[in-house]
Structures are given as C-alpha cells and as structure tokens.
N, C-alpha and C positions, 0 to 999 in steps of 0.2 A: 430798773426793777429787776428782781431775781425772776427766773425761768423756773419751772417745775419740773426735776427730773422725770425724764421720761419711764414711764410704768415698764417694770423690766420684763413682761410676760410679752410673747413673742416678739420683744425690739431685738435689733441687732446689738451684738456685744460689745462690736466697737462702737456706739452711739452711747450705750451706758458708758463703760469704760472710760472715753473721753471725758463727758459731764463729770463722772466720780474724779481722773484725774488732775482735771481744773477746780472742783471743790476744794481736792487733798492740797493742792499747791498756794489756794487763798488762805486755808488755816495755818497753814505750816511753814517753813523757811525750807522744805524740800518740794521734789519735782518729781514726778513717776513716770514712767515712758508710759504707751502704747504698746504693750508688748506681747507675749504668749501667758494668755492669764489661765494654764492648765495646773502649774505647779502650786499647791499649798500655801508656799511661801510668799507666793504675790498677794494673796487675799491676807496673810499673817500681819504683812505690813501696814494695813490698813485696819485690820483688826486689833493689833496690840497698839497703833498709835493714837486711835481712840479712846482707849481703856486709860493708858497712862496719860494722856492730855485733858481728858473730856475735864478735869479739876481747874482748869485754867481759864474756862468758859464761863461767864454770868448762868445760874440758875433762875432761867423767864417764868416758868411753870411756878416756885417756891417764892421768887426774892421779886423784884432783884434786889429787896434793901430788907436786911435787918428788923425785927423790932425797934430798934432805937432809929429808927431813918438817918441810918450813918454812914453804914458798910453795905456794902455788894454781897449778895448772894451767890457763890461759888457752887459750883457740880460740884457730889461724889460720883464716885462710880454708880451707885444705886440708883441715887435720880437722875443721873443722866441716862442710865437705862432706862426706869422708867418714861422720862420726857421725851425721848424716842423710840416708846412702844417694842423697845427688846425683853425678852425675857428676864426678870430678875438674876437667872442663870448665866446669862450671859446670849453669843449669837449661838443660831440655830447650826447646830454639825448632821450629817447625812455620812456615816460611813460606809464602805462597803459591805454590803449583803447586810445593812441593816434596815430594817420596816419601821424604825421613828425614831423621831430628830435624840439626839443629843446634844448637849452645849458646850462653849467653849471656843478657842478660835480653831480656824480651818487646819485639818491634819493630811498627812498623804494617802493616800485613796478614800479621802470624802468626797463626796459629790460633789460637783456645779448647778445648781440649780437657780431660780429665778430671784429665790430667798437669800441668797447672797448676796447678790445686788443691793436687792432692796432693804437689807438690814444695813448696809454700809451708805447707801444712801441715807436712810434714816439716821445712823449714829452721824453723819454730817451734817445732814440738815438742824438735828436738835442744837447742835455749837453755832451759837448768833450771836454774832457782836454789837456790843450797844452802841449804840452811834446817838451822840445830842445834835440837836440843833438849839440855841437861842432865838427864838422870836421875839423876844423884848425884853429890856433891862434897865435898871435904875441904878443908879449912884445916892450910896448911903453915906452920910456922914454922922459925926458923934453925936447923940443929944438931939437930934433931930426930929428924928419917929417919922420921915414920911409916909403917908399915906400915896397908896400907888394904886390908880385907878385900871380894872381888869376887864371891864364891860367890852373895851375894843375884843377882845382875843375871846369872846364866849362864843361865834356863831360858827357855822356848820366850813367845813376844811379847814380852818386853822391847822388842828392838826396834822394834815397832811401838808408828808415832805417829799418832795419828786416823787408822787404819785403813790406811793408807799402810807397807808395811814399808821401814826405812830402807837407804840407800844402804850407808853405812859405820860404824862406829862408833867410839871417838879417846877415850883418855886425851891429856887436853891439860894445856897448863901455864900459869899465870897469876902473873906476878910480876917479880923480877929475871931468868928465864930462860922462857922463851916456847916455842909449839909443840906441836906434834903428840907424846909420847912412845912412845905407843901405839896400834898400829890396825888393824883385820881387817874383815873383811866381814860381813854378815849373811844367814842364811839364811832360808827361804821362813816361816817360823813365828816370824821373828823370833831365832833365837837369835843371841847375839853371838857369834862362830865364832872359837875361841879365846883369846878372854877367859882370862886369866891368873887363879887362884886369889884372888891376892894380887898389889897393887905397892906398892914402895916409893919413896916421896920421895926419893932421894936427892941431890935437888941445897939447899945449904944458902943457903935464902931464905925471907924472910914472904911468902906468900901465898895462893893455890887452884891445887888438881886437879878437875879436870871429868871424870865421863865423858860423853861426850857420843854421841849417835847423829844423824850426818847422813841429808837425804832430801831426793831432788831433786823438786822443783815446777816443772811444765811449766804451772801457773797452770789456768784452769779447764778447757781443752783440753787433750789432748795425744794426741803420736802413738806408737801401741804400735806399738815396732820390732821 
C-alpha cells in the first residue's frame, strides 16, 4: 500500500524531497538526486515534467472509459490540473517583493515556500496507474451463449486487492470482440456495487470473459485528495 506524503508545513525538506524524489523516479524513466533545492531549476524539472507528461496518465476523475466502454480516458493539461486541485493557471509562483501568488512554473528569485511541495506532490499523486487484477474468468466458445454465474464474487472484500480497495470493477471481453461489457463501482468494503446475478456471453466467438477489478496506484507515495 501507498504511504501519504508527508504535509509539507513544518516537515524537513529533506523528508519531502526524498518521498517527491521516489515518486518522480516511479513515473518516469529518470532519477533526481537529493540535492540543493534553492535554484529554480530544480523545482522546473519537476514542474515542466508534469505539464508535458500528465497526457500519458489515465483520467480517474472523468474516464477511465469512454462513452462507447472502449477507450481509456487520457489527461489534458486541464484535468489534470483540475484532478490535482492546482489552479487552472497553472502552479502557485511567489516572486520577489511580491504580496500574491502568481502562476506558472518556478522562476529565479521566487520563493520557497510550503506550497511548492505541495503542488508537486499533488501534480504526482493525481498520475495513478491502472493496475487490473482477474478474479475470475470463463472461456467462451462460438454459438455457445454461456451463462456465467456471479453470486460467488457479490459479498463484502471481493474487491480488495492487497489491501488497496479497488477503483472499479469490468466484465471484459477477450477474442473476436474486445472491451469493457460490464462495469460499476466498488464500495468502501469491497463489494462490487451491482454486480449482476448472472451474465451472459452473448456475442458468438472463441475466446475469454474476465472479471476484473481495477485500482489505481499512485506508486509508493501518494496524495489523499
């Protein structure tokens, strides 16, 4: 299970700085030192690598599917501001000898303050990768139509996966016809929130039904919104 960054109002910086550098390093293919975070430039990296990546991340808040239950729902820049509580404007700037925030990413003589932290914490935590698990599956064949009985998987933890209660849960389809067929939410105990009795195959192809339960992973930090 993910940890909760630590509230940046009087922690040590290198306690923040660490959590943020291990987040940066689970979403990305780079690695940030431990280093002198007084220069601009350090906070830039972190601020422009969000901006230009956050479109690569599932949209949890909007999606994550489509109207048609097809496609994955994608950040813009917009909602993923929004989904991590930054200003539409962009992060909070503090320049010198100035009395209110301005936006954008960090310039040379802006301030340090606690809200820099915590908007980079936030623009990480909202980036959550979907992670399935299968709890149960059938094998379809052509012409068939099995009927696949769902009573086992309706009572209370189902949902939960190492401890983690999941995002959503999906009868999916696996074969000549693909997708999402089935899907509802999960509540705090785990149950699958409307789970059908019973479903049936009915589309005529060889292959698998999944049920699956999705659950998003902010990696070993993350930020309770």
């Amino acid at each position: 299970m993910s940890a909760a960054f630590t509230n940046p109002s009087g922690a040590a910086w290198r306690t923040l700085i660490s959590e943020i550098a291990t987040s940066f390093s689970e979403k990305t293919p780079y690695s940030i030192s431990e280093k002198e975070i007084q220069p601009a430039a350090y906070w830039r990296v972190f601020q422009n690598w969000l901006e230009a990546n956050c479109a690569a991340f599932i949209d949890w808040k909007n999606g994550p599917l489509d109207n048609d239950r097809r496609n994955f729902v994608y950040f813009t820049l917009a909602t993923w501001r929004a989904a991590a509580g930054l200003n539409a404007a962009g992060f909070r700037r503090l320049p010198y000898g100035a009395t209110s925030f301005q936006y954008g990413v960090m310039q040379v003589n802006d301030a340090i303050g606690p809200w820099v932290f915590e908007e980079v914490q936030r623009g990480l935590g909202a980036l959550r990768a979907k992670n399935t698990k299968i709890i149960a599956s059938i094998t379809t064949v052509a012409g068939s139509d099995p009927k696949w009985d769902l009573t086992p998987y309706q009572g209370p933890g189902i949902g939960v996966i190492d401890g983690t209660v999941g995002f959503k849960w999906a009868i999916t389809g696996r074969g000549m016809v693909y997708g999402v067929q089935n899907d509802g939410d999960i509540t705090d105990t785990g149950v699958l929130k409307d789970l059908p009795d019973s479903y049936v195959a009915d589309a005529f192809y060889d292959g698998e039904v999944n049920l699956e339960v999705w659950y998003l992973d902010s990696g070993t930090y993350k930020y309770d919104f």
